[in-house]
DSSP file (Angstrom, degrees, kcal/mol; ACC not computed):
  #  RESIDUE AA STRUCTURE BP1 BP2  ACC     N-H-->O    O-->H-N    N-H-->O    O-->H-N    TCO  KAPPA ALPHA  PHI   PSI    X-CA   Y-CA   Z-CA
    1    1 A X              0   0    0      0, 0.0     2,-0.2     0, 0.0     0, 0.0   0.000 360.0 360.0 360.0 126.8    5.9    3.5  -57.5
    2    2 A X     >  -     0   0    0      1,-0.1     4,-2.2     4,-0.0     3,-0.1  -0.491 360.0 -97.4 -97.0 176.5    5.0    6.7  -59.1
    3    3 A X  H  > S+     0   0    0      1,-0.2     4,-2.3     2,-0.2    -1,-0.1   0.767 119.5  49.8 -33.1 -45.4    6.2   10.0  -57.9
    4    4 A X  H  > S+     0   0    0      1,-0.2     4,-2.1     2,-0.2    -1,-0.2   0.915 109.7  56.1 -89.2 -33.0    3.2   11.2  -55.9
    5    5 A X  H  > S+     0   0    0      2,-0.2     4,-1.3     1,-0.2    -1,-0.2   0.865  99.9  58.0 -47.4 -31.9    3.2    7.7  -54.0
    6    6 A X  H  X S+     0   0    0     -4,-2.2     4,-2.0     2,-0.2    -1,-0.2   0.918 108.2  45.2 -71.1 -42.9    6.4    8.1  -52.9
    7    7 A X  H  X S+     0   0    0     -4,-2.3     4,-0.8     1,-0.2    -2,-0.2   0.483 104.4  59.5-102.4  21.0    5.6   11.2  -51.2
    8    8 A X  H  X S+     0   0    0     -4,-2.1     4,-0.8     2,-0.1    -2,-0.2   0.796 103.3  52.0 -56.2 -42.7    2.8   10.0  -49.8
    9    9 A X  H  X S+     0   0    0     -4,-1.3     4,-1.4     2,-0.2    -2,-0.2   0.897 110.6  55.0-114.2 -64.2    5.0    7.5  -48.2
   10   10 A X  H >X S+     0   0    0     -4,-2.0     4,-2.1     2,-0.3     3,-0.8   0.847 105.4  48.1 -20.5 -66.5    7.2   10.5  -47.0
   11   11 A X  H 3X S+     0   0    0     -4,-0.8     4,-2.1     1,-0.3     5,-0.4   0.928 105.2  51.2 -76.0 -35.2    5.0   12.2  -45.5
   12   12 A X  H 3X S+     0   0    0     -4,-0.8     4,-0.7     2,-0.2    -1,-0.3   0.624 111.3  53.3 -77.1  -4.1    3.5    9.7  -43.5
   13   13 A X  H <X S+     0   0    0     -4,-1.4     4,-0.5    -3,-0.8     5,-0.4   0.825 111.9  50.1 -68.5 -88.0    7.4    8.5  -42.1
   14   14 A X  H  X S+     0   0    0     -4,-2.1     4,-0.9     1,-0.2     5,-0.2   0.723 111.6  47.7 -34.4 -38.9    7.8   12.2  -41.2
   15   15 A X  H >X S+     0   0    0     -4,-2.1     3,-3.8    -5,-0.4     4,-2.8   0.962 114.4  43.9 -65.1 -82.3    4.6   12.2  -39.5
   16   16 A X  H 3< S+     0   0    0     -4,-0.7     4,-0.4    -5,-0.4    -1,-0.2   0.521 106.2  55.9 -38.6 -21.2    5.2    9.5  -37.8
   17   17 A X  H 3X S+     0   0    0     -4,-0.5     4,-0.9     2,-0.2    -1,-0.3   0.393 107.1  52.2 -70.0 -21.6    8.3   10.1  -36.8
   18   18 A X  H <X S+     0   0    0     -3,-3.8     4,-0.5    -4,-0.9    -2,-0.2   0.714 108.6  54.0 -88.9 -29.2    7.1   13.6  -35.2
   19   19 A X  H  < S+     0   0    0     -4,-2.8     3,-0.4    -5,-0.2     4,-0.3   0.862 108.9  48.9 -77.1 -19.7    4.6   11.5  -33.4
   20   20 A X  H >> S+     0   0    0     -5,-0.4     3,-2.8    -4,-0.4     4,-0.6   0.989 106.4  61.6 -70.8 -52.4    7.7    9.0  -32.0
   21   21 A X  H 3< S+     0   0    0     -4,-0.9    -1,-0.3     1,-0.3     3,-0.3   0.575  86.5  61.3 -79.6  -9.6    9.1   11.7  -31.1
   22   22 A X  T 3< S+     0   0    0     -4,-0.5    -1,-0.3    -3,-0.4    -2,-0.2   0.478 101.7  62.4 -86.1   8.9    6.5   13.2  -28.5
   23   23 A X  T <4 S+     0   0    0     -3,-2.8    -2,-0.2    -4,-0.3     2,-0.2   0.340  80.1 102.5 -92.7 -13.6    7.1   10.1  -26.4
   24   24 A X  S  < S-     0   0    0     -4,-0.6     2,-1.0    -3,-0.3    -4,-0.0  -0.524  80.8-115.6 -72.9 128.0   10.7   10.8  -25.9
   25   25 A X        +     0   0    0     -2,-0.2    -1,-0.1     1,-0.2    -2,-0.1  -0.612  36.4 170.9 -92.7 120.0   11.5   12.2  -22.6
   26   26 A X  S    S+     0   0    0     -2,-1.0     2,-0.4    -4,-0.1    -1,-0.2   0.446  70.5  68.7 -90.4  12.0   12.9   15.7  -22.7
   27   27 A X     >  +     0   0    0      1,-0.1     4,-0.9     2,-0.1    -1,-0.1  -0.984  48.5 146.6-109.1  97.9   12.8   16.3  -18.5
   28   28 A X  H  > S+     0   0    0     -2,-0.4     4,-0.9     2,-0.2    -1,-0.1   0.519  83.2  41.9 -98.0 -30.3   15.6   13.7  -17.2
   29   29 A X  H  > S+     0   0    0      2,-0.2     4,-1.4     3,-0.1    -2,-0.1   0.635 119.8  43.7 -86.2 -39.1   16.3   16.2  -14.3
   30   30 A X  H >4 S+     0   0    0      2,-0.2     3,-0.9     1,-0.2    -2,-0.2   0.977 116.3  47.4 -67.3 -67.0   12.6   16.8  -13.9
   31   31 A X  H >< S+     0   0    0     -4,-0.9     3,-1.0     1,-0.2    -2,-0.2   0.745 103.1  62.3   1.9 -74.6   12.1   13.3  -14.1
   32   32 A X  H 3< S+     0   0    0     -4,-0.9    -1,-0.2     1,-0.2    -2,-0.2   0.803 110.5  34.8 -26.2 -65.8   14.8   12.8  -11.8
   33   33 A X  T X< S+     0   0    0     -4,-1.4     2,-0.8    -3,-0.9     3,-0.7  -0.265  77.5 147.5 -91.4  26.3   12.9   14.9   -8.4
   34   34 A X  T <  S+     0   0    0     -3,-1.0    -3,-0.1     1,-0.3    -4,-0.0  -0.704  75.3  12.5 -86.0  89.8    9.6   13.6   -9.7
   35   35 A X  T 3> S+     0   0    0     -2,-0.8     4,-1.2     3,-0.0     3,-0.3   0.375  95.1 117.1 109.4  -5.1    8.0   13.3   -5.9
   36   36 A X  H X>  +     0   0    0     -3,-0.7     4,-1.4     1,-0.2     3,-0.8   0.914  69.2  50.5   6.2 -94.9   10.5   15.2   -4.3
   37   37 A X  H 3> S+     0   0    0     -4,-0.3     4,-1.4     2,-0.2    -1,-0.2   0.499 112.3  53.0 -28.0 -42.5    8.4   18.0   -3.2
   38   38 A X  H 3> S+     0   0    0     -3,-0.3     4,-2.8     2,-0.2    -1,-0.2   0.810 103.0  49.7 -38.9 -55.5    5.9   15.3   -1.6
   39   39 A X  H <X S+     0   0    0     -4,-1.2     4,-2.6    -3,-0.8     5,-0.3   0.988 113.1  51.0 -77.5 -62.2    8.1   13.3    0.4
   40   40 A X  H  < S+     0   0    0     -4,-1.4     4,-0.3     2,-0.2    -3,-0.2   0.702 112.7  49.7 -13.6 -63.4    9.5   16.9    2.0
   41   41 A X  H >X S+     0   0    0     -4,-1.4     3,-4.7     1,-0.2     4,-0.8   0.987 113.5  40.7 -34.7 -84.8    5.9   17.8    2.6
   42   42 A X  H 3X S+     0   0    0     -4,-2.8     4,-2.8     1,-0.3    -2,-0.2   0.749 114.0  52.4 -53.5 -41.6    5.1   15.0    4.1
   43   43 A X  H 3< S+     0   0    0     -4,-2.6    -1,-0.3     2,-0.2    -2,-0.2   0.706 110.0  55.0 -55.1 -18.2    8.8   14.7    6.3
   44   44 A X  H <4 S+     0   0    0     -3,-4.7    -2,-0.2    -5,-0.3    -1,-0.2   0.975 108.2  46.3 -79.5 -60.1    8.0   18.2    7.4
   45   45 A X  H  < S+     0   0    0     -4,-0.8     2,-0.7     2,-0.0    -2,-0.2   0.641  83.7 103.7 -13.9 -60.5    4.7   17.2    8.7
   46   46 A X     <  +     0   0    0     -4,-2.8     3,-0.3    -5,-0.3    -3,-0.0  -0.274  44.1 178.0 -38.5  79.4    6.0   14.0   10.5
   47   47 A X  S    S+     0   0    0     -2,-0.7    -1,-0.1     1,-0.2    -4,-0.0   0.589  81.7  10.2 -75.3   3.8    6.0   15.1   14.5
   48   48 A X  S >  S-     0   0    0      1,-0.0     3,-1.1     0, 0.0    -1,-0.2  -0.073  70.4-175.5-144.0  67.3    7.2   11.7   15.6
   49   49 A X  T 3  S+     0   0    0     -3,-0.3     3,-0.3     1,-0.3     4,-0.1   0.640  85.1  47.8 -50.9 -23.0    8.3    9.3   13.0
   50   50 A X  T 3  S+     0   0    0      1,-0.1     4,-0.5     2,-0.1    -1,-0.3  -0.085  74.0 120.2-107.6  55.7    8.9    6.2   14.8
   51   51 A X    <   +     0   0    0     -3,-1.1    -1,-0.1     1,-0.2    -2,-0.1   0.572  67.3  71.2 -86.6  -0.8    5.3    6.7   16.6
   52   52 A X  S    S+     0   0    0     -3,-0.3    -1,-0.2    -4,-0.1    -2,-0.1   0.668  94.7  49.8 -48.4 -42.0    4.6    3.3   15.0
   53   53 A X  S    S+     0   0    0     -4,-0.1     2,-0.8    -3,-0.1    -2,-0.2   0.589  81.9  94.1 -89.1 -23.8    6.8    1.8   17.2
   54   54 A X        +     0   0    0     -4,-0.5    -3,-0.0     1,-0.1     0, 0.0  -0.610  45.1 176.6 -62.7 103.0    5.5    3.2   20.4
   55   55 A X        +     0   0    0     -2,-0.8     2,-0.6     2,-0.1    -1,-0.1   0.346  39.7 123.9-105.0  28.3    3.0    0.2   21.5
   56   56 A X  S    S-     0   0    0      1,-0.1     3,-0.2     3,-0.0    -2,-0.0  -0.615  72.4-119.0 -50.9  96.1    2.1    2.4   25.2
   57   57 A X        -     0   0    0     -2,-0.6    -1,-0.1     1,-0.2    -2,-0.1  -0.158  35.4 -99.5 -62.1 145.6   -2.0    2.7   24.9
   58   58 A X        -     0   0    0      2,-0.0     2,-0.4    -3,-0.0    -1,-0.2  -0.157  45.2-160.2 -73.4 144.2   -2.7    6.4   24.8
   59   59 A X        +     0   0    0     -3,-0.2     3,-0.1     1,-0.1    -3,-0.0  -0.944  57.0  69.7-131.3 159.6   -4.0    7.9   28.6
   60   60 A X  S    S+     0   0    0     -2,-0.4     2,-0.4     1,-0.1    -1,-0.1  -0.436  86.5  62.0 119.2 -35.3   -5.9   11.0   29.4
   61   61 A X  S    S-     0   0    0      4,-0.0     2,-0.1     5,-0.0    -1,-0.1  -0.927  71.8-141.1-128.9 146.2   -9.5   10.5   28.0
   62   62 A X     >  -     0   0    0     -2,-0.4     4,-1.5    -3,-0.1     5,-0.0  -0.111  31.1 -97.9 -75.5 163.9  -11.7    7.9   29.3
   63   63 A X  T  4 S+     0   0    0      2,-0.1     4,-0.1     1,-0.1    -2,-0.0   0.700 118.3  42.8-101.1 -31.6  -13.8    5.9   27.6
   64   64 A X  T >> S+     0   0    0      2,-0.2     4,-3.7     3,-0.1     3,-2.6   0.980 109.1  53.6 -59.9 -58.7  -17.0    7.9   28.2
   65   65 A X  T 34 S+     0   0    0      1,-0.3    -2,-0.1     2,-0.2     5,-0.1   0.923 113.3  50.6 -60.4 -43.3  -15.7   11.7   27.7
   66   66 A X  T 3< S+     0   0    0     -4,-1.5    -1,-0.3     2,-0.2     4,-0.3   0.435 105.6  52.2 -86.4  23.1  -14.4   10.3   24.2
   67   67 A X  T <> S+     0   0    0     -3,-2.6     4,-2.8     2,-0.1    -2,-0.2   0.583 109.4  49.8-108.0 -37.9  -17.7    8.6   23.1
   68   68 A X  T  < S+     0   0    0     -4,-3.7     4,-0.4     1,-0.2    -2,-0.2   0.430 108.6  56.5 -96.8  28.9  -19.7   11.8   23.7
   69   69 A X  T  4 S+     0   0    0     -5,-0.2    -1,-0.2     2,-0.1    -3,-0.1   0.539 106.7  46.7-107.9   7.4  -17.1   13.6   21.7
   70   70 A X  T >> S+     0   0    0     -4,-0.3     4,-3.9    -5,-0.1     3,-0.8   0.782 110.6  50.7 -43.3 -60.9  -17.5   11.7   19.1
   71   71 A X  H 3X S+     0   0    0     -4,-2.8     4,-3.5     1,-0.3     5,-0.2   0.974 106.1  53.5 -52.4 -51.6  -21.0   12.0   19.3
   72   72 A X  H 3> S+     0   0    0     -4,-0.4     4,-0.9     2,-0.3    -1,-0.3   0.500 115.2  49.2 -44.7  -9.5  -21.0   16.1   19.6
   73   73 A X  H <4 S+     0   0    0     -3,-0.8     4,-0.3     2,-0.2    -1,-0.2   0.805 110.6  45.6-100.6 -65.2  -18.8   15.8   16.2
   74   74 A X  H >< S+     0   0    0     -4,-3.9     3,-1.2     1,-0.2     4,-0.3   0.940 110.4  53.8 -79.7 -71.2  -21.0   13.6   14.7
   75   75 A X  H >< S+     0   0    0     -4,-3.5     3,-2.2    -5,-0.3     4,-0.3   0.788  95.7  72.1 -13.8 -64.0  -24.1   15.9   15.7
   76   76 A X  T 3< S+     0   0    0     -4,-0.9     3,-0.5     1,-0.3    -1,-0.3   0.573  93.5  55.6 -34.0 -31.6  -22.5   18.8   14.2
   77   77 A X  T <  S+     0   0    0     -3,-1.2    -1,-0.3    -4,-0.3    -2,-0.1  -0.115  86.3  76.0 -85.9  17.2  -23.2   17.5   11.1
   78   78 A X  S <  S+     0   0    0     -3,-2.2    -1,-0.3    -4,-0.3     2,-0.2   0.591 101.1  28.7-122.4 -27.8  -26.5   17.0   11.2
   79   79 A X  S    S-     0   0    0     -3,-0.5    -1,-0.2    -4,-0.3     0, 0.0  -0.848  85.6-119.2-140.4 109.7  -27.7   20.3   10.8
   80   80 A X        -     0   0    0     -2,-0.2     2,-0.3    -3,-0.1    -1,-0.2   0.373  45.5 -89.9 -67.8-153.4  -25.8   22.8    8.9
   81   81 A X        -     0   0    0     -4,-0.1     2,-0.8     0, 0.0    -1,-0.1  -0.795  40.7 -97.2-104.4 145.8  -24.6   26.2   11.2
   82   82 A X        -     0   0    0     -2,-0.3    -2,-0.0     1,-0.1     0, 0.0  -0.580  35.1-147.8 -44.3  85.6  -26.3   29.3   11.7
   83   83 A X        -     0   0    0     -2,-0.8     2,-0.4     1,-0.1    -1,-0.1   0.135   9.1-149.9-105.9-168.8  -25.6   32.2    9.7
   84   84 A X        -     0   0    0      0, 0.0     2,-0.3     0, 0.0    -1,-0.1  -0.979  17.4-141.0-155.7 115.4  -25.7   35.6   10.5
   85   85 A X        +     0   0    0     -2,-0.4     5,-0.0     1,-0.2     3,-0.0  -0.642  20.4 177.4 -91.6 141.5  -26.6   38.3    7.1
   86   86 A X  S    S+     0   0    0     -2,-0.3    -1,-0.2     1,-0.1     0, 0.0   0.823  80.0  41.9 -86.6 -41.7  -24.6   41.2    7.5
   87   87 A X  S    S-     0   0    0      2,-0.1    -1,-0.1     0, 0.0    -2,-0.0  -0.269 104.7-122.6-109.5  25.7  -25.7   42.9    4.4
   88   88 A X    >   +     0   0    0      2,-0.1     3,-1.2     1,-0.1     2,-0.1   0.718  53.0 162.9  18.6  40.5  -29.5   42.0    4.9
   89   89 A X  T 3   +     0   0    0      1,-0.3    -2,-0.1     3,-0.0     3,-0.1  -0.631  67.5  11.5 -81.9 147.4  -29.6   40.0    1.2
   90   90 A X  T 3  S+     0   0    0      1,-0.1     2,-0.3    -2,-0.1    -1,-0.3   0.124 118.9  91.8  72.1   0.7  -32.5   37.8    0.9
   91   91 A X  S <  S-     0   0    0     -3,-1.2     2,-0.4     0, 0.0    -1,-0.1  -0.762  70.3-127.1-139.8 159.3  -34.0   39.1    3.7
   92   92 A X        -     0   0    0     -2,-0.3     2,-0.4    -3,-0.1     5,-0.1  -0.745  25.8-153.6 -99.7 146.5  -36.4   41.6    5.4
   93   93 A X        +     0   0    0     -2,-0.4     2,-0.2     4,-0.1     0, 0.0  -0.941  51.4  62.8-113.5 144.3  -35.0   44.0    8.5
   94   94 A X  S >  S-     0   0    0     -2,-0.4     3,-0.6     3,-0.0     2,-0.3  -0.473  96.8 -55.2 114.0-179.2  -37.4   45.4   11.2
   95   95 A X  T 3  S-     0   0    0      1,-0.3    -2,-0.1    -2,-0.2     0, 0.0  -0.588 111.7 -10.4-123.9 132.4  -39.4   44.1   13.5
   96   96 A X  T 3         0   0    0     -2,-0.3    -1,-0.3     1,-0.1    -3,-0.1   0.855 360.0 360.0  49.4  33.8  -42.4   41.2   12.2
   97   97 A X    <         0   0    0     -3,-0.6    -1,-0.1    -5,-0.1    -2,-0.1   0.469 360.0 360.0-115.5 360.0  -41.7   42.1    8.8
């Protein structure tokens, strides 16, 4: 092996060895709390957590009132909302113009 093979060789260990080395994990603490901040959320969120366990059928709405407010829901969607230009852009002001 002559000289310049050898550091060829070199360099391609070193290289590789910088590449091993961006797989190493330098967060252990980070790591560590990884979902932390989620599970908080989501425990913060939680107004009844054993509501799983309740099997009491929900009372107050009827079977009618909540099928047309479903429907009204689903209507809404059907045509987008009205909007209202403040700033008269796109549009003409006065009367029949």
């Amino acid at each position: 092996m002559n000289a310049q093979n050898i550091m060829r060789l070199l360099a391609v260990t070193a290289a590789g060895g910088l590449l091993l080395t961006g797989c190493a994990s330098t967060t252990p603490y980070l790591d560590s709390r990884f979902g932390d901040a989620v599970k908080a959320a989501r425990a913060q969120q939680t107004v009844n957590p054993d509501a799983s366990l309740n099997t009491d059928p929900v009372a107050g709405v009827d079977a009618k009132a909540a099928k047309s407010a479903m429907d009204q829901y689903r209507k809404s969607f059907e045509t987008p909302p009205s909007t209202f230009n403040i700033m008269n852009i796109g549009g003409s002001m006065g009367s029949g113009q």
